[in-house]
N, C-alpha and C positions, 0 to 999 in steps of 0.2 A: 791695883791700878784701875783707873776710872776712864773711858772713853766717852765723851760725850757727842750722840747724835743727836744733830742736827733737828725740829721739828717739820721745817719748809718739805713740800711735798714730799713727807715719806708717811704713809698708813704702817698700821697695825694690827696682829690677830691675834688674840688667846686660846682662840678654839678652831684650830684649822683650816682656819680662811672662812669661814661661816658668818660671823662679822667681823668687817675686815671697815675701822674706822682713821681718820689721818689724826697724826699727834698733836696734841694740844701746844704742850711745852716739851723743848727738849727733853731726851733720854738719856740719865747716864748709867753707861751699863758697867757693870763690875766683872773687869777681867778675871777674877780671882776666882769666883763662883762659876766660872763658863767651864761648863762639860763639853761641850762640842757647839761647831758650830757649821753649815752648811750655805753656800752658796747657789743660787741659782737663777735663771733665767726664767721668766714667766710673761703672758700675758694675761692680763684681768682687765675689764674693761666695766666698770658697773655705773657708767652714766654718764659720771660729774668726774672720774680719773682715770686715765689708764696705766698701769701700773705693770712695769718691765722689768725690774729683778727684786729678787727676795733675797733675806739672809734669816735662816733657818736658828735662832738662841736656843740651846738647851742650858739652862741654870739651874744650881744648886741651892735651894731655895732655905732648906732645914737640913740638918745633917740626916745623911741616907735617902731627903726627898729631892725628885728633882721636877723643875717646870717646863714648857718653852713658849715662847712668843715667834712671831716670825712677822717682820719689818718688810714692808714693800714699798718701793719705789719707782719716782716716774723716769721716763727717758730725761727731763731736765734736770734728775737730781742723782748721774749717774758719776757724777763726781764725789757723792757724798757715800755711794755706795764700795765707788772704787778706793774709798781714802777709808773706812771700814776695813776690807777687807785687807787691804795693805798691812794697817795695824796689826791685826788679830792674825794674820800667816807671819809674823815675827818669830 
C-alpha cells in the first residue's frame, strides 16, 4: 500500500538533518517496505522555513538493507503531518 505525501511545505533529509531540503514533487511512500517509523516534534529554523515536526522513515530498501529519510514540516502543513501519522498507527 502507497501513501502519498503531500510536496507543499514539507522538507527532507537523507543524512540526519545535515541537508535538510523542501520536496520538489510529491512522495509516495510504500507502507510495505516501512521498518519503523517515528514521530516527533522539532524546531529548525534555517532562514527561508521553520520547520515543527518530523516523521522519522526507516525503509527496506534491498532485502536485509535498510535506509531512512526523515520528512519535516511547517506549522501550516500540520495537517498533512497529522493525516500521515493517523494512516501509518493503523
Amino acid at each position: 500500500m502507497f501513501i502519498k505525501i503531500n510536496a507543499k511545505h514539507v522538507a527532507f533529509s537523507e543524512d540526519a538533518g545535515k541537508s535538510i531540503q523542501l520536496l520538489e514533487n510529491s512522495y509516495y511512500l510504500n507502507l510495505n517496505k516501512l521498518i519503523q517509523i517515528d514521530f516527533q516534534d522539532c524546531f529548525i529554523d534555517n532562514n527561508s522555513i521553520k520547520l515543527e515536526h518530523l516523521i522519522k522513515l526507516y525503509v527496506l530498501v534491498d532485502e536485509g538493507v535498510w535506509n531512512f529519510m526523515t520528512l519535516y514540516f511547517t506549522k501550516s502543513n500540520y495537517k498533512e503531518f497529522q493525516r500521515i501519522k493517523k494512516i501509518v498507527k493503523k
